[in-house]
N, C-alpha and C positions, 0 to 999 in steps of 0.2 A: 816631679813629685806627684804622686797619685793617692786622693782621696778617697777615701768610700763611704759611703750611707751605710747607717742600719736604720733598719727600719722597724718597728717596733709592731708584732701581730696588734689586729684589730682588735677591739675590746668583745669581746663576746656579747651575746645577746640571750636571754631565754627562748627558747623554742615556743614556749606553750605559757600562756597566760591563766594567772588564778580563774579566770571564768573559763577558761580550757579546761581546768582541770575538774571543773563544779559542774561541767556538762558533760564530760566524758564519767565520772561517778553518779551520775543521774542517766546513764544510756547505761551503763552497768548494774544498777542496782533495777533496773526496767528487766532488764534479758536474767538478772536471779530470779525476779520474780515468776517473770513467764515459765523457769527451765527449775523449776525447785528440785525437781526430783534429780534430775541431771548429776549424772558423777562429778563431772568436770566443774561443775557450781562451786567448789571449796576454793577452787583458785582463782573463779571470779570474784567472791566474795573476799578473797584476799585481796585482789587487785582494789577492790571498792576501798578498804582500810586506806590502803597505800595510797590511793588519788587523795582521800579525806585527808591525809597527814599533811600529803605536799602540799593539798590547797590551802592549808594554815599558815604554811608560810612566807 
């Protein structure tokens, strides 16, 4: 007679911690400031939104 194991995946972890996300939106919202004129600025400034969200929760 042969048994087998399951074994159940590890539990997951976060990547990046609420203060990860309050310092990576504080290095973001530094390079808008320096780059205002900058095309590319609308989608750092999105990215800046989107840290603020995450880090809420």
């Amino acid at each position: 007679m042969t048994t087998t194991t399951t074994c159940e995946p590890a539990r997951s972890r976060a990547v990046l911690s609420t203060q990860d996300f309050q310092l990576l939106q504080e290095a973001v919202l530094f390079y808008l400031r320096a780059h205002e004129d900058d095309p590319i600025s609308s989608k750092y400034s999105n990215l800046y939104h989107r840290l603020s969200s995450a880090a809420r929760r």
